[in-house]
LOSEPA-729442 format. One record per atom (N, C-alpha, C): residue number from 1; residue in three letters; atom name; x, y, z. Coordinates in pm, whole numbers, padded with zeros to 5 digits, always signed. Each point is the difference from the previous one (the first is absolute). Layout:
LOSEPA-729442
{NUM ALA CA {X Y Z}};
...
***
This chain:
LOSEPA-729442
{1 UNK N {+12598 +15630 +22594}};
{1 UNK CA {+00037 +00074 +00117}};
{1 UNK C {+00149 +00030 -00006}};
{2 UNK N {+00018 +00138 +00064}};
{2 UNK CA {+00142 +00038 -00039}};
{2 UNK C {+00035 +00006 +00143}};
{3 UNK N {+00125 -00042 +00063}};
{3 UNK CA {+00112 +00034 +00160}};
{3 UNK C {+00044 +00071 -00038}};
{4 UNK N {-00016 +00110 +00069}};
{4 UNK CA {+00067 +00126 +00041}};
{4 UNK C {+00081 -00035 +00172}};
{5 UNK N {+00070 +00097 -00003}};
{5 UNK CA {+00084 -00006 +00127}};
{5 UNK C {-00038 +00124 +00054}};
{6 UNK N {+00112 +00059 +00120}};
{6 UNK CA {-00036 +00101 +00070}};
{6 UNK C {+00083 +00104 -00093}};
{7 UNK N {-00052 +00132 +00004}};
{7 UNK CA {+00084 +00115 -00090}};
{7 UNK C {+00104 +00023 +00069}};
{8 UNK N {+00092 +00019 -00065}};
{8 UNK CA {+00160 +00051 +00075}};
{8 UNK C {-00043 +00171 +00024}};
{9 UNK N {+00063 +00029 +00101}};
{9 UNK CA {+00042 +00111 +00056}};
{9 UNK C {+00079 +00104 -00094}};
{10 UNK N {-00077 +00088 -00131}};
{10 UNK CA {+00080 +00054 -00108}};
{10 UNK C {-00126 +00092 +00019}};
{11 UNK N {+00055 +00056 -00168}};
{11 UNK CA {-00047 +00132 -00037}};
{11 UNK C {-00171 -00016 -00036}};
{12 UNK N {+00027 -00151 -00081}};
{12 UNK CA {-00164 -00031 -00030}};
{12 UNK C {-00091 +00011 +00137}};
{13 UNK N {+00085 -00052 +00088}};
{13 UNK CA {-00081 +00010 +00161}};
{13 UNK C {-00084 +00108 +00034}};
{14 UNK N {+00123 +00109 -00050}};
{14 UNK CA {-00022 +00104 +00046}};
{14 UNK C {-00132 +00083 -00092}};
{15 UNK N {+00018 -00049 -00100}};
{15 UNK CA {-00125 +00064 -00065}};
{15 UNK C {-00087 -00066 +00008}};
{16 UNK N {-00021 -00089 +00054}};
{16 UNK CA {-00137 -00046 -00026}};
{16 UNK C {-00077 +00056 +00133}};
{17 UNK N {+00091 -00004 +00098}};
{17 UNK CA {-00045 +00061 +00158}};
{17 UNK C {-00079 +00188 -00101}};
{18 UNK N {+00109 +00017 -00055}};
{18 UNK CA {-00084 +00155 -00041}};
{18 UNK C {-00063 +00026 -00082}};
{19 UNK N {-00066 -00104 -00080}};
{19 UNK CA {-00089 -00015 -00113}};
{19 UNK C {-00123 -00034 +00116}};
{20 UNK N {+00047 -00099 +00069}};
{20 UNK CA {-00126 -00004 +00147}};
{20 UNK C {-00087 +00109 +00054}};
{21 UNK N {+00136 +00070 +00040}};
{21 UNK CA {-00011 +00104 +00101}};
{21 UNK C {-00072 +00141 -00115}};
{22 UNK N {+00044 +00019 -00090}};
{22 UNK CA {-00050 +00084 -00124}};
{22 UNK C {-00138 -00020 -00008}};
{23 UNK N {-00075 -00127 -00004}};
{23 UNK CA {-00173 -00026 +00026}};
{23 UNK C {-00041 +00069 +00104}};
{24 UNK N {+00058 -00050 +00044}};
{24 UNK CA {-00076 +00041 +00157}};
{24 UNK C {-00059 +00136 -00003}};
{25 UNK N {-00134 +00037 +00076}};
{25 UNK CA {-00049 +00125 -00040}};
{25 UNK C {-00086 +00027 +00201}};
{26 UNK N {+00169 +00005 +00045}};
{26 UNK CA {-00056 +00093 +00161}};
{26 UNK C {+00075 +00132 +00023}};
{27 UNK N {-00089 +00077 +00023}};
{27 UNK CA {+00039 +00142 +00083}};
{27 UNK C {+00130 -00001 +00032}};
{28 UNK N {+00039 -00058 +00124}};
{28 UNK CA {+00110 +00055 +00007}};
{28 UNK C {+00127 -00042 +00020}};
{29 UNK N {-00024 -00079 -00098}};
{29 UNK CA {+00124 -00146 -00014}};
{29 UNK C {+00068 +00135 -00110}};
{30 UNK N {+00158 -00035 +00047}};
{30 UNK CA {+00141 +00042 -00024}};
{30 UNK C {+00061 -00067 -00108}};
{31 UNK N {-00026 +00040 -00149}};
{31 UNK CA {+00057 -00073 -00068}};
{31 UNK C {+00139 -00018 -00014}};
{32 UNK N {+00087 -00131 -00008}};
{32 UNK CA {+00089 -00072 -00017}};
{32 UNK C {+00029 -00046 +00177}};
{33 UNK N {-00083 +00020 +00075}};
{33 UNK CA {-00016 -00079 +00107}};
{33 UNK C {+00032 -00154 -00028}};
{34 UNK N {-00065 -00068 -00051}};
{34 UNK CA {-00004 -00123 -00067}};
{34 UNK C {+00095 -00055 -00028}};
{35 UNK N {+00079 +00050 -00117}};
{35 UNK CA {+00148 -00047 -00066}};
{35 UNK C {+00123 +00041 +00111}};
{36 UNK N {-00023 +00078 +00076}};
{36 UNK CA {+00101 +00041 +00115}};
{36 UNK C {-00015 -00154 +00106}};
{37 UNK N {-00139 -00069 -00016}};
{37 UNK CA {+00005 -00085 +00102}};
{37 UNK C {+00025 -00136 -00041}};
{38 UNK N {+00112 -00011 -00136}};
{38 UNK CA {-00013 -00123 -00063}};
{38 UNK C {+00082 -00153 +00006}};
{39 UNK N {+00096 +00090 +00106}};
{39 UNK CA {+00061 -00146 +00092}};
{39 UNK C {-00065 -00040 +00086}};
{40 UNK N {-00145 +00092 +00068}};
{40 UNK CA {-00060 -00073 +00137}};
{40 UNK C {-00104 -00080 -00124}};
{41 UNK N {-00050 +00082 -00093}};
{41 UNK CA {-00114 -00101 -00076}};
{41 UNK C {+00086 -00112 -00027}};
{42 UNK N {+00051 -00042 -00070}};
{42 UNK CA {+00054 -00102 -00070}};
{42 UNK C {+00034 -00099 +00168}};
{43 UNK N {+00054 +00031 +00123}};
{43 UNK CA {+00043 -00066 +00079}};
{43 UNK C {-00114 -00055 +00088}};
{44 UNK N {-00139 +00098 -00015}};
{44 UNK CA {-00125 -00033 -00002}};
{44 UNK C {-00040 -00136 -00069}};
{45 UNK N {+00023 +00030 -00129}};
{45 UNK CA {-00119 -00062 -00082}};
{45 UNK C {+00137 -00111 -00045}};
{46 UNK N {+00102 -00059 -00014}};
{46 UNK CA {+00098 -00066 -00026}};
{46 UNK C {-00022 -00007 -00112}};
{47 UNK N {-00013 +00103 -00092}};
{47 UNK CA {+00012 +00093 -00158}};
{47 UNK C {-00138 -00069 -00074}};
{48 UNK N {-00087 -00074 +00086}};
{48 UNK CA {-00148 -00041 -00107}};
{48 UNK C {-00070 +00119 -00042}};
{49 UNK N {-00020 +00035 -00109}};
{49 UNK CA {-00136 +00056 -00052}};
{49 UNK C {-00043 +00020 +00016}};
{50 UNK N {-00117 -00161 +00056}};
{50 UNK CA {-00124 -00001 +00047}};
{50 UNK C {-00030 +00060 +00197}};
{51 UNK N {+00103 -00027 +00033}};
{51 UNK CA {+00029 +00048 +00149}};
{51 UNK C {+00025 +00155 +00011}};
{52 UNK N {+00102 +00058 -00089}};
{52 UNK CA {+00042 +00150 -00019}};
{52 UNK C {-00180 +00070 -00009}};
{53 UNK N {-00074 -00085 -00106}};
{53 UNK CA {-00123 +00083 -00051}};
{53 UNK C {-00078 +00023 +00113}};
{54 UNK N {-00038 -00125 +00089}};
{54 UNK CA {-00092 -00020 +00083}};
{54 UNK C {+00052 +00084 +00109}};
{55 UNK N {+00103 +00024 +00043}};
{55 UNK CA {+00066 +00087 +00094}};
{55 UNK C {-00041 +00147 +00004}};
{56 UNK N {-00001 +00043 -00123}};
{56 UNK CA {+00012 +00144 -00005}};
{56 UNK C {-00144 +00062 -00061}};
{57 UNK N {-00104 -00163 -00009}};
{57 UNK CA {-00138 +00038 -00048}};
{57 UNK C {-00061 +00007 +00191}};
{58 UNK N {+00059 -00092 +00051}};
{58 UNK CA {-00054 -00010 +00129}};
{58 UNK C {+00043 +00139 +00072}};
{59 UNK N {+00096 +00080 -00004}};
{59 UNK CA {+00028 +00064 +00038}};
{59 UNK C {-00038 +00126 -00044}};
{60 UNK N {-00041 +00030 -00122}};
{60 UNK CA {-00065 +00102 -00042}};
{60 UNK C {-00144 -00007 +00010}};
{61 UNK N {-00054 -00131 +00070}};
{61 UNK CA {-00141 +00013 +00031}};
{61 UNK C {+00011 +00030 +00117}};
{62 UNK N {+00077 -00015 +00104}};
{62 UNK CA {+00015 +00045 +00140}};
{62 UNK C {+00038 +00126 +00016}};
{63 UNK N {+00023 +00058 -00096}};
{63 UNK CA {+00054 +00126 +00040}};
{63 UNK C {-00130 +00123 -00040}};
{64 UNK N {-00064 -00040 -00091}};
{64 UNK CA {-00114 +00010 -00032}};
{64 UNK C {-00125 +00038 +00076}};
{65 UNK N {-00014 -00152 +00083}};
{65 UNK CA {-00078 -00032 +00094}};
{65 UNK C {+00039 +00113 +00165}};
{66 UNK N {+00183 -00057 -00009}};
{66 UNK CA {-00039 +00076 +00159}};
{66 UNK C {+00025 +00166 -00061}};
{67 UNK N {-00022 +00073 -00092}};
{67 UNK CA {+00011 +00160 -00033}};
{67 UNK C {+00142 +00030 -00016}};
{68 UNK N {+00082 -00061 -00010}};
{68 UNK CA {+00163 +00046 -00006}};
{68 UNK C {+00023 +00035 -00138}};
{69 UNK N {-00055 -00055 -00088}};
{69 UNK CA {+00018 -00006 -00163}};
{69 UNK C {+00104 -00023 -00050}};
{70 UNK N {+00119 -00076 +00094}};
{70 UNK CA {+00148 -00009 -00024}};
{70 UNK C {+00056 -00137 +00028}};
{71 UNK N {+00064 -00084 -00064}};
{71 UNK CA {+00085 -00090 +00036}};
{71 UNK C {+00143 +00031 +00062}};
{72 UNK N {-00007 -00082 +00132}};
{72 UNK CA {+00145 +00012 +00053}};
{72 UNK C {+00038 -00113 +00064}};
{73 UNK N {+00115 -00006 +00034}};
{73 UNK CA {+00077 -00158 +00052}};
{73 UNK C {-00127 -00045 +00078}};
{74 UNK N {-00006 +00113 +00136}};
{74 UNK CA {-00121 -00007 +00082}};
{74 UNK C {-00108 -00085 -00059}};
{75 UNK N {-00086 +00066 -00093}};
{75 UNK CA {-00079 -00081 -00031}};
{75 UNK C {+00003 -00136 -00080}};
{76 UNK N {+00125 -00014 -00094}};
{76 UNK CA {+00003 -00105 -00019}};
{76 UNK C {+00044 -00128 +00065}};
{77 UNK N {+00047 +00042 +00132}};
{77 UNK CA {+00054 -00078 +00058}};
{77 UNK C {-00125 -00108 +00113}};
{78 UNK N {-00090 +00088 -00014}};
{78 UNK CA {-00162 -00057 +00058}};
{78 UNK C {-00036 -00092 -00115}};
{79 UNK N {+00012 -00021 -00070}};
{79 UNK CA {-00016 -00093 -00121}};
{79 UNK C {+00053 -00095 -00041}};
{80 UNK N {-00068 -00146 +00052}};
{80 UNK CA {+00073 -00125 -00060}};
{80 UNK C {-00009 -00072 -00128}};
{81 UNK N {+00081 -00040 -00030}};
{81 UNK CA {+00034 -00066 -00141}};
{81 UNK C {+00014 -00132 +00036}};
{82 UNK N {+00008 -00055 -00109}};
{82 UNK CA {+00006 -00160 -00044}};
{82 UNK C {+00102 -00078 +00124}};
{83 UNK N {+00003 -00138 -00001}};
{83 UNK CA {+00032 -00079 +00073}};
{83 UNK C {+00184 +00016 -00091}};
{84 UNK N {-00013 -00004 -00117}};
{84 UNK CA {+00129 -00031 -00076}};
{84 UNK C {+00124 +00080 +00037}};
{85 UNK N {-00059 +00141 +00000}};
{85 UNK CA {+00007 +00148 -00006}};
{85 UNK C {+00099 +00026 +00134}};
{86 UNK N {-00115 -00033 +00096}};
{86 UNK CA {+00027 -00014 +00142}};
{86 UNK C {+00172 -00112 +00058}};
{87 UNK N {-00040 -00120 -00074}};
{87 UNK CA {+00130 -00071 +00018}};
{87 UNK C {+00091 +00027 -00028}};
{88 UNK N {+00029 +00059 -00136}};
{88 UNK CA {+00089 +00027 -00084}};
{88 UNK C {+00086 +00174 +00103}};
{89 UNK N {-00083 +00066 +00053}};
{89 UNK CA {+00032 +00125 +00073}};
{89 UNK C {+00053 -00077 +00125}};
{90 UNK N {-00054 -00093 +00073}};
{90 UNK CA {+00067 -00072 +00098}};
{90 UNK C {+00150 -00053 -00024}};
{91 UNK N {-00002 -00057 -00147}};
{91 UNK CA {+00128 -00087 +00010}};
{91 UNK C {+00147 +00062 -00018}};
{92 UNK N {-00071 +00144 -00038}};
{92 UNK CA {+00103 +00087 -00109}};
{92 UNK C {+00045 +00090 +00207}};
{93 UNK N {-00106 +00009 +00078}};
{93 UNK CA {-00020 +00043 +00126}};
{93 UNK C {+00033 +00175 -00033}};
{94 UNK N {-00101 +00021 -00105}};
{94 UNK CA {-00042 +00130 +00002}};
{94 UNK C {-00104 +00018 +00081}};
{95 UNK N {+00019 +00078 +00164}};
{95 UNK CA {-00150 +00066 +00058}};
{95 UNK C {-00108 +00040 -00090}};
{96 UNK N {-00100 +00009 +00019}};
{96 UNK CA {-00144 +00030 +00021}};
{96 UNK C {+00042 +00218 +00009}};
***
């Protein structure tokens, strides 16, 4: 088993949000939406991976579901993440 930490706030950040966002296959999602939102993701997800992924899978199934075909703060902001995730956005006292 390998420890990993949380990803720093860089360029890799940034691409991986648009290698994300690049899958994604909705109507009328705005590409580079995503990488434009990559200080709220990262302040979201307190730079995990596994939290960033689940975020923006949950959110592209909701957007899906309610007909919008788009991710936005809005909707991701209806979407909770991990207990870790959550603290770590508390302690740093980045809002929601």
């Amino acid at each position: 088993m390998i420890r990993t930490g949380p990803f720093p706030r860089d360029a890799q950040w940034t691409s991986l949000i648009a290698a994300l966002e690049y899958s994604l296959r909705m109507h009328r999602h705005v590409p580079g939406t995503l990488p434009g939102l990559d200080l709220y993701l990262h302040q979201r997800t307190g730079g995990s991976i596994g939290t960033l992924l689940r975020l923006i899978r949950s959110a592209a199934i909701q957007a899906i579901l309610d007909g919008s075909e788009r991710i936005t703060t809005q909707t991701l902001d209806t979407i909770d993440v991990d207990v870790a995730a959550e603290t770590t956005r508390r302690k740093t006292g980045h809002a929601r």
